[in-house]
N, C-alpha and C positions, 0 to 999 in steps of 0.2 A: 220367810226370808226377810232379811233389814232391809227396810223400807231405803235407805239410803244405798244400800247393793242393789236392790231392785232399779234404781234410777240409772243408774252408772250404768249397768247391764243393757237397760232402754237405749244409751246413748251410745253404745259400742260400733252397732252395726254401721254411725255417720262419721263416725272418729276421723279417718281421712278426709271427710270431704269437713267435714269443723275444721283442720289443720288446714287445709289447703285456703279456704275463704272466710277466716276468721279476721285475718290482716284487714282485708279490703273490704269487708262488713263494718267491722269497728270505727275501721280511717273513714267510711261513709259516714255512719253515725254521728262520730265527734263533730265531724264539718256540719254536718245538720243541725246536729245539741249547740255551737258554737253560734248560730245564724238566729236563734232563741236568745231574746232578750232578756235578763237577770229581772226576776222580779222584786220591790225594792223589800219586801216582806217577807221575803226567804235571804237567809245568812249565807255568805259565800261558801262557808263550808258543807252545809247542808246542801247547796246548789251541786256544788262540786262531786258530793257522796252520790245525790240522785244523779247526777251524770254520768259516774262511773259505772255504778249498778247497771244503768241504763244500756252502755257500751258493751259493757261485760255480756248480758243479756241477749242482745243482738247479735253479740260475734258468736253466740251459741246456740241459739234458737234461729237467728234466718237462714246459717248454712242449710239447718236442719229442712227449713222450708222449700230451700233450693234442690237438696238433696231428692225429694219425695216429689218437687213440681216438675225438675229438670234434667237431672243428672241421670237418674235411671230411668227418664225416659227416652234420653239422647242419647246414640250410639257412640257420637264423640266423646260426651262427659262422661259414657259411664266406660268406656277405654281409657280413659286419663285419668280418673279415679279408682279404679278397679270395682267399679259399684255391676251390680247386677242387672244388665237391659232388658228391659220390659216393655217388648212391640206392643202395640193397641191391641193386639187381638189377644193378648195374653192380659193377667190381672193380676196383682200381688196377692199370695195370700200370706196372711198375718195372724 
């Protein structure tokens, strides 16, 4: 299978929960990346590339962390999400 289907495919089962807190990951981030001083040896645009990468990154990857630390493990988040709830005494298998 394409190594690039393959990825996409990985990333299907968080799709709602990446939509839902990709906003407020990102808007996190920025303010964070923004509180980081420019260093005088990096060109503003090069700054600017690695800060979007940066952005982009986070609004994709921490839903993803939230999703697997909190979502399905909370019966609120995983009603609001439509994510699959996983009491403690149960275990994901994968």
């Amino acid at each position: 299978m394409n190594p690039i289907k393959r990825f996409f495919l990985r990333l299907a089962p968080y799709s709602y929960t990446i939509y839902l807190f990709h906003t407020t990951v990102e808007g996190f981030a920025k303010s964070v990346l923004l509180k980081i001083p420019i260093e005088n040896h990096l060109t503003p645009d090069f700054f600017y590339i690695l800060k979007a990468l940066l952005i982009i990154i986070s609004g994709v990857f921490v839903p993803i962390v939230l999703h697997k630390t909190v979502v399905s493990k909370s019966m609120l988040f995983s009603f609001l999400t439509g994510a699959k709830y996983l009491p403690k005494r149960y275990k994901e298998v994968s």
